[in-house]
N, CA, C and O of each residue as an XYZ file, in Angstrom:
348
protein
N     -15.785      0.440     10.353
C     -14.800      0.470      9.280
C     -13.722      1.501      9.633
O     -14.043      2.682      9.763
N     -12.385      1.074      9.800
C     -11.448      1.880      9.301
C     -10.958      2.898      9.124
O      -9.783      2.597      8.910
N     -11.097      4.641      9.020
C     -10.716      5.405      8.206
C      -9.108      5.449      7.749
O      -8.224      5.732      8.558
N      -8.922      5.226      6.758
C      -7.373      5.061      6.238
C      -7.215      6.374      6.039
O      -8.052      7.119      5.529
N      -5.671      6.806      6.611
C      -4.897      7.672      5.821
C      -4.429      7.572      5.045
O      -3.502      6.783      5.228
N      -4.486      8.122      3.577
C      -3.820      7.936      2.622
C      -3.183      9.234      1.864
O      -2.763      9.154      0.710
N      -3.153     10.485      2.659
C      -2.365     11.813      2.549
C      -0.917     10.685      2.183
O      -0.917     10.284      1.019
N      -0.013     10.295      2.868
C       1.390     10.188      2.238
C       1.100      9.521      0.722
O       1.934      9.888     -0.106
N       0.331      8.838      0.338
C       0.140      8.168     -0.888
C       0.223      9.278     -2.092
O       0.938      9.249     -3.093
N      -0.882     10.420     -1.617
C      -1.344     11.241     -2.472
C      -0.251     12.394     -2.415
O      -0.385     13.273     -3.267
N       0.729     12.502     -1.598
C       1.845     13.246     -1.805
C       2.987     12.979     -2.483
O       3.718     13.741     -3.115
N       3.087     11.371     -2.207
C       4.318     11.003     -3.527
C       3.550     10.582     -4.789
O       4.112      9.860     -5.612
N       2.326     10.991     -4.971
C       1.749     10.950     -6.623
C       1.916     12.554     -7.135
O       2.362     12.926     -8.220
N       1.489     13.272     -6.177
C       2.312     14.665     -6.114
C       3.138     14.957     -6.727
O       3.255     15.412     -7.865
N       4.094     14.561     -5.579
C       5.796     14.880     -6.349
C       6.182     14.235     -7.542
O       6.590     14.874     -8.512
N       6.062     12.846     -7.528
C       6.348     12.539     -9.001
C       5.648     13.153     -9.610
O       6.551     13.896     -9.995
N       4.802     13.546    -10.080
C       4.098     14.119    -10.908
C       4.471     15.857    -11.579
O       4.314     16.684    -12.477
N       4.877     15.620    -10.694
C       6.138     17.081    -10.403
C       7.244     17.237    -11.344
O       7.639     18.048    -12.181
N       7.737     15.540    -10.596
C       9.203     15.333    -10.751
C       8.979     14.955    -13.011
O       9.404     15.664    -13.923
N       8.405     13.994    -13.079
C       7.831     14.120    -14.477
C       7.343     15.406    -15.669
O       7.643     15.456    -16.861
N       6.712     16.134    -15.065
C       6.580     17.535    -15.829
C       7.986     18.164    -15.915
O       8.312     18.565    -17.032
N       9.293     18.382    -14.421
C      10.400     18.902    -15.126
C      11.335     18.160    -15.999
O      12.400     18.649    -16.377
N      10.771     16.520    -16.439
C      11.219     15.509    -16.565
C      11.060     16.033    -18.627
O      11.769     16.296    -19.599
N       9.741     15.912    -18.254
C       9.158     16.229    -19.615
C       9.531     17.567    -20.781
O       9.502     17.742    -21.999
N       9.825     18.200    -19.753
C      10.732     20.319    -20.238
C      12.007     19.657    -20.447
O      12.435     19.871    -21.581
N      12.694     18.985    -19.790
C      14.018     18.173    -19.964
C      13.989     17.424    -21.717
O      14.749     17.820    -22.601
N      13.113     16.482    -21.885
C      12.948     16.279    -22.926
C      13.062     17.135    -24.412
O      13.615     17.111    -25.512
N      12.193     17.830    -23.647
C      11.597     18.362    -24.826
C      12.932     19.493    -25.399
O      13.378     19.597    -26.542
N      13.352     20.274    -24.100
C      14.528     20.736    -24.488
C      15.932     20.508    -24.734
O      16.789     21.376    -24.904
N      16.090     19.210    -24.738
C      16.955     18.475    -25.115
C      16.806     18.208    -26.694
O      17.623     18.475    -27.575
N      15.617     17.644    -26.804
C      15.313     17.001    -28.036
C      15.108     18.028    -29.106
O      15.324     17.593    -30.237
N      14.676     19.526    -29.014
C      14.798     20.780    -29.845
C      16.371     21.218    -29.945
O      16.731     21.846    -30.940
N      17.249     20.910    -28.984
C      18.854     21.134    -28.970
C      19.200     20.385    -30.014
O      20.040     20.711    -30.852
N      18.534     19.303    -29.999
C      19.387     18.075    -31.195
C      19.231     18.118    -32.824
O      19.907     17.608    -33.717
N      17.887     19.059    -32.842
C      17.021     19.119    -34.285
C      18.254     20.620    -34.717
O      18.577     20.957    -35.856
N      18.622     21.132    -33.669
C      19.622     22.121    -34.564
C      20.873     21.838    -34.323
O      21.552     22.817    -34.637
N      21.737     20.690    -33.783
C      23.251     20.747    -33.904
C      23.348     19.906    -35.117
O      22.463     19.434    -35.830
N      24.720     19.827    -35.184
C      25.262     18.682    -36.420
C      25.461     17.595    -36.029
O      25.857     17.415    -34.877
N      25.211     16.452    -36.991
C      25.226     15.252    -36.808
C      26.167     14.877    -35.232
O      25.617     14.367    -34.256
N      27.199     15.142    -35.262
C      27.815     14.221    -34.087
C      27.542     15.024    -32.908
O      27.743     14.392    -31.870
N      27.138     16.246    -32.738
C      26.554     17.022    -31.364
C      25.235     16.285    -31.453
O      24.718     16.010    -30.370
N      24.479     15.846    -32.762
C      23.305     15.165    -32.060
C      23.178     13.868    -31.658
O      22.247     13.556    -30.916
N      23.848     13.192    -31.976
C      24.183     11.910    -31.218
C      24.371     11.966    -30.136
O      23.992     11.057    -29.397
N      25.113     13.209    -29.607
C      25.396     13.171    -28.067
C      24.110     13.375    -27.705
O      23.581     12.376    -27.217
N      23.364     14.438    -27.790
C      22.426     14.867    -27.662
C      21.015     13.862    -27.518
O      20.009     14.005    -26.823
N      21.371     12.905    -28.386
C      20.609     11.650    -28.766
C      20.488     10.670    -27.570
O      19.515      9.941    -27.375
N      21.804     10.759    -26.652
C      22.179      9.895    -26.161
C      21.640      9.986    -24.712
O      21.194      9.115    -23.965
N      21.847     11.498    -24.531
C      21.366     12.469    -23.227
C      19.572     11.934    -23.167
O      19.063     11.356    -22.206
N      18.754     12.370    -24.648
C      17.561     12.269    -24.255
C      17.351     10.947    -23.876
O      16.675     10.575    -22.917
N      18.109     10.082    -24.863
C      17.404      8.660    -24.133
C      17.722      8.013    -22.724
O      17.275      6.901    -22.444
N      18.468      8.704    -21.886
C      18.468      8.663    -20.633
C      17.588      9.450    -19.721
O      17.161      9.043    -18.640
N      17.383     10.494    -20.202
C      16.244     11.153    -19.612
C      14.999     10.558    -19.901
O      14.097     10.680    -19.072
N      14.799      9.915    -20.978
C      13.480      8.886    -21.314
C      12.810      7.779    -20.621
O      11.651      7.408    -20.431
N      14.299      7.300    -20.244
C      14.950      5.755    -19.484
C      14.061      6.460    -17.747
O      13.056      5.937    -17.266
N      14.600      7.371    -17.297
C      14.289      8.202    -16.462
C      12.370      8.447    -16.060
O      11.724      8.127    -15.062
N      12.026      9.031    -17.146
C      10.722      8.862    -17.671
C       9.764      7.770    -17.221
O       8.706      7.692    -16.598
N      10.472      7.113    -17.717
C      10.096      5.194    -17.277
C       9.666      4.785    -16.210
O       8.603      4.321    -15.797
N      10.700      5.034    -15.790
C      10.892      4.808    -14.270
C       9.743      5.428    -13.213
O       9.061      4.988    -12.288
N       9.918      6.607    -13.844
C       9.234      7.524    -13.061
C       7.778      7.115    -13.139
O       6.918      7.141    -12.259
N       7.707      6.724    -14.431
C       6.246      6.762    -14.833
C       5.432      5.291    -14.195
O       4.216      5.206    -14.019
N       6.582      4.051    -13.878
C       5.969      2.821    -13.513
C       5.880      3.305    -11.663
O       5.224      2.631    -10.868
N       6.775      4.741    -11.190
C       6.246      4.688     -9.661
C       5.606      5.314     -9.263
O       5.473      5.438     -8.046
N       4.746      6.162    -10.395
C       3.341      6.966    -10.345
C       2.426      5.684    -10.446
O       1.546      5.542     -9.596
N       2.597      4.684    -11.503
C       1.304      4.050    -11.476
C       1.127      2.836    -10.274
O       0.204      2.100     -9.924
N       2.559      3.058     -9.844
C       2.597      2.110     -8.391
C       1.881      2.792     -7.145
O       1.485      2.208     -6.136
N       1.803      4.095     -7.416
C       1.460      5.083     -6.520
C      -0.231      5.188     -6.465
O      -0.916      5.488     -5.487
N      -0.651      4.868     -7.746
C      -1.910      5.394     -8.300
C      -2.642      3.867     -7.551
O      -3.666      3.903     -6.870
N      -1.915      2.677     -7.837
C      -2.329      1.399     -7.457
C      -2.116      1.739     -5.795
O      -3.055      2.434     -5.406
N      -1.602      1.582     -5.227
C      -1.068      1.975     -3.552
C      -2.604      2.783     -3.041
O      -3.415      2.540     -2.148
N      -2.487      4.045     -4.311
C      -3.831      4.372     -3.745
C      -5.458      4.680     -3.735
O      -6.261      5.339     -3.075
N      -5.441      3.586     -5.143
C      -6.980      2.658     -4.959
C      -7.084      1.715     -3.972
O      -8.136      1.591     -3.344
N      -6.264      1.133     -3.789
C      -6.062     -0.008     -2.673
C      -6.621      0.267     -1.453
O      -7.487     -0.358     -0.841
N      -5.751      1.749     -1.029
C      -6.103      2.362      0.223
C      -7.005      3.037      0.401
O      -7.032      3.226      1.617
N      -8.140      3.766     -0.251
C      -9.599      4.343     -0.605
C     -10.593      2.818     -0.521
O     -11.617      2.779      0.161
N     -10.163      1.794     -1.211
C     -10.749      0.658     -0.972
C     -10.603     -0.167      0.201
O     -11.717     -0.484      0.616
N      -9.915     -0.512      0.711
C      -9.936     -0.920      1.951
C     -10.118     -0.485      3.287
O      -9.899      0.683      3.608
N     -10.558     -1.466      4.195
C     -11.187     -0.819      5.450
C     -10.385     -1.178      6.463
O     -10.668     -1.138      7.661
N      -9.194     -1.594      5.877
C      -7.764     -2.158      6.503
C      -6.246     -1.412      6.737
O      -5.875     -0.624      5.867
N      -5.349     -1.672      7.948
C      -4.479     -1.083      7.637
C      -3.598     -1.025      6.253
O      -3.152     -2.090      5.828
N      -3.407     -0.136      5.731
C      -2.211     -0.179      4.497
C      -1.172      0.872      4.546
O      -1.229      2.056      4.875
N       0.266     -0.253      3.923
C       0.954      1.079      3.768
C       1.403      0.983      2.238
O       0.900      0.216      1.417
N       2.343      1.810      2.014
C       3.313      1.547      0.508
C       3.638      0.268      0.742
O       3.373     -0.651      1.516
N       4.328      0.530     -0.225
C       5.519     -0.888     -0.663
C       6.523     -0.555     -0.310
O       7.066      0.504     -0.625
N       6.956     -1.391      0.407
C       8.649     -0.623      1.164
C       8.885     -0.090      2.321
O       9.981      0.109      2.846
N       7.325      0.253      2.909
C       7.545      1.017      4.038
C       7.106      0.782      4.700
O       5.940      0.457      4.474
N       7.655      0.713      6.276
C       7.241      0.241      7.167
C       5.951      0.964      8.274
O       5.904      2.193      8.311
N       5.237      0.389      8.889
C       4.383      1.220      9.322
C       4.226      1.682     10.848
O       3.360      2.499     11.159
Protein backbone atom coordinates (compact mmCIF):
# COMPACT_ATOMS: atom_id res chain seq x y z
CA UNK A 1 0.00 0.00 0.00
CA UNK A 2 0.88 3.44 -0.78
CA UNK A 3 1.96 5.91 1.85
CA UNK A 4 0.22 9.21 0.76
CA UNK A 5 1.39 12.56 1.50
CA UNK A 6 -1.09 14.58 2.61
CA UNK A 7 1.06 17.49 4.63
CA UNK A 8 -0.02 20.09 1.64
CA UNK A 9 -3.77 19.14 2.31
CA UNK A 10 -3.40 19.68 6.02
CA UNK A 11 -1.65 23.04 5.45
CA UNK A 12 -4.28 24.72 3.35
CA UNK A 13 -6.93 23.48 6.11
CA UNK A 14 -4.42 25.38 8.21
CA UNK A 15 -4.41 28.51 6.64
CA UNK A 16 -7.91 28.80 5.92
CA UNK A 17 -8.66 28.16 9.11
CA UNK A 18 -6.53 31.00 9.91
CA UNK A 19 -7.73 32.96 7.21
CA UNK A 20 -11.53 32.44 8.80
CA UNK A 21 -10.77 33.26 12.52
CA UNK A 22 -9.33 36.87 11.15
CA UNK A 23 -12.40 36.56 8.97
CA UNK A 24 -14.57 36.07 11.99
CA UNK A 25 -12.77 39.35 14.36
CA UNK A 26 -13.66 41.14 10.97
CA UNK A 27 -17.20 40.34 11.56
CA UNK A 28 -17.64 40.68 14.64
CA UNK A 29 -15.97 44.07 14.63
CA UNK A 30 -17.69 45.36 12.03
CA UNK A 31 -20.98 44.25 13.21
CA UNK A 32 -20.37 45.99 17.00
CA UNK A 33 -19.36 49.31 14.71
CA UNK A 34 -22.90 49.15 13.29
CA UNK A 35 -24.93 48.55 16.72
CA UNK A 36 -23.42 52.13 17.61
CA UNK A 37 -23.56 54.42 14.41
CA UNK A 38 -26.75 56.03 13.05
CA UNK A 39 -28.99 54.65 10.81
CA UNK A 40 -27.26 55.56 7.45
CA UNK A 41 -23.46 54.84 8.84
CA UNK A 42 -25.15 51.51 9.55
CA UNK A 43 -26.26 50.60 6.39
CA UNK A 44 -22.91 51.19 5.18
CA UNK A 45 -21.70 49.26 7.76
CA UNK A 46 -24.45 46.69 6.95
CA UNK A 47 -23.24 46.46 3.66
CA UNK A 48 -19.39 45.96 4.55
CA UNK A 49 -20.44 42.96 6.90
CA UNK A 50 -22.36 41.25 4.36
CA UNK A 51 -19.43 41.06 2.17
CA UNK A 52 -17.25 39.92 4.64
CA UNK A 53 -19.99 37.14 5.28
CA UNK A 54 -20.19 36.48 1.43
CA UNK A 55 -16.33 36.02 2.11
CA UNK A 56 -17.05 33.65 5.02
CA UNK A 57 -18.79 31.43 2.56
CA UNK A 58 -16.49 31.00 0.47
CA UNK A 59 -14.01 30.38 2.72
CA UNK A 60 -15.97 28.07 4.58
CA UNK A 61 -17.09 25.74 1.31
CA UNK A 62 -12.85 25.57 0.70
CA UNK A 63 -12.21 24.29 4.17
CA UNK A 64 -14.82 21.67 3.70
CA UNK A 65 -13.32 20.98 0.20
CA UNK A 66 -10.14 20.70 2.04
CA UNK A 67 -11.51 18.52 4.87
CA UNK A 68 -13.06 16.20 1.86
CA UNK A 69 -9.47 16.30 -0.21
CA UNK A 70 -8.36 15.04 3.04
CA UNK A 71 -10.39 12.01 4.05
CA UNK A 72 -9.97 10.94 0.61
CA UNK A 73 -6.24 11.01 0.97
CA UNK A 74 -5.90 9.15 4.60
CA UNK A 75 -8.30 6.71 2.76
CA UNK A 76 -6.74 5.82 -0.15
CA UNK A 77 -3.81 3.71 -1.04
CA UNK A 78 -3.61 5.72 -4.29
CA UNK A 79 -1.99 8.61 -5.79
CA UNK A 80 -4.03 11.90 -4.88
CA UNK A 81 -3.86 15.35 -5.32
CA UNK A 82 -6.25 18.57 -4.72
CA UNK A 83 -8.53 19.77 -7.07
CA UNK A 84 -6.79 21.97 -9.38
CA UNK A 85 -3.52 20.84 -8.97
CA UNK A 86 -1.37 19.27 -10.81
CA UNK A 87 0.90 16.59 -9.61
Amino acid sequence: MLQLDCGPIIQKIQSLTEQMWELDNEIEACEAQALLKPLPRYFTLQKEADRLLKRQRALQNEWNNAMNDLAICRSEGQEYRLQGEEI
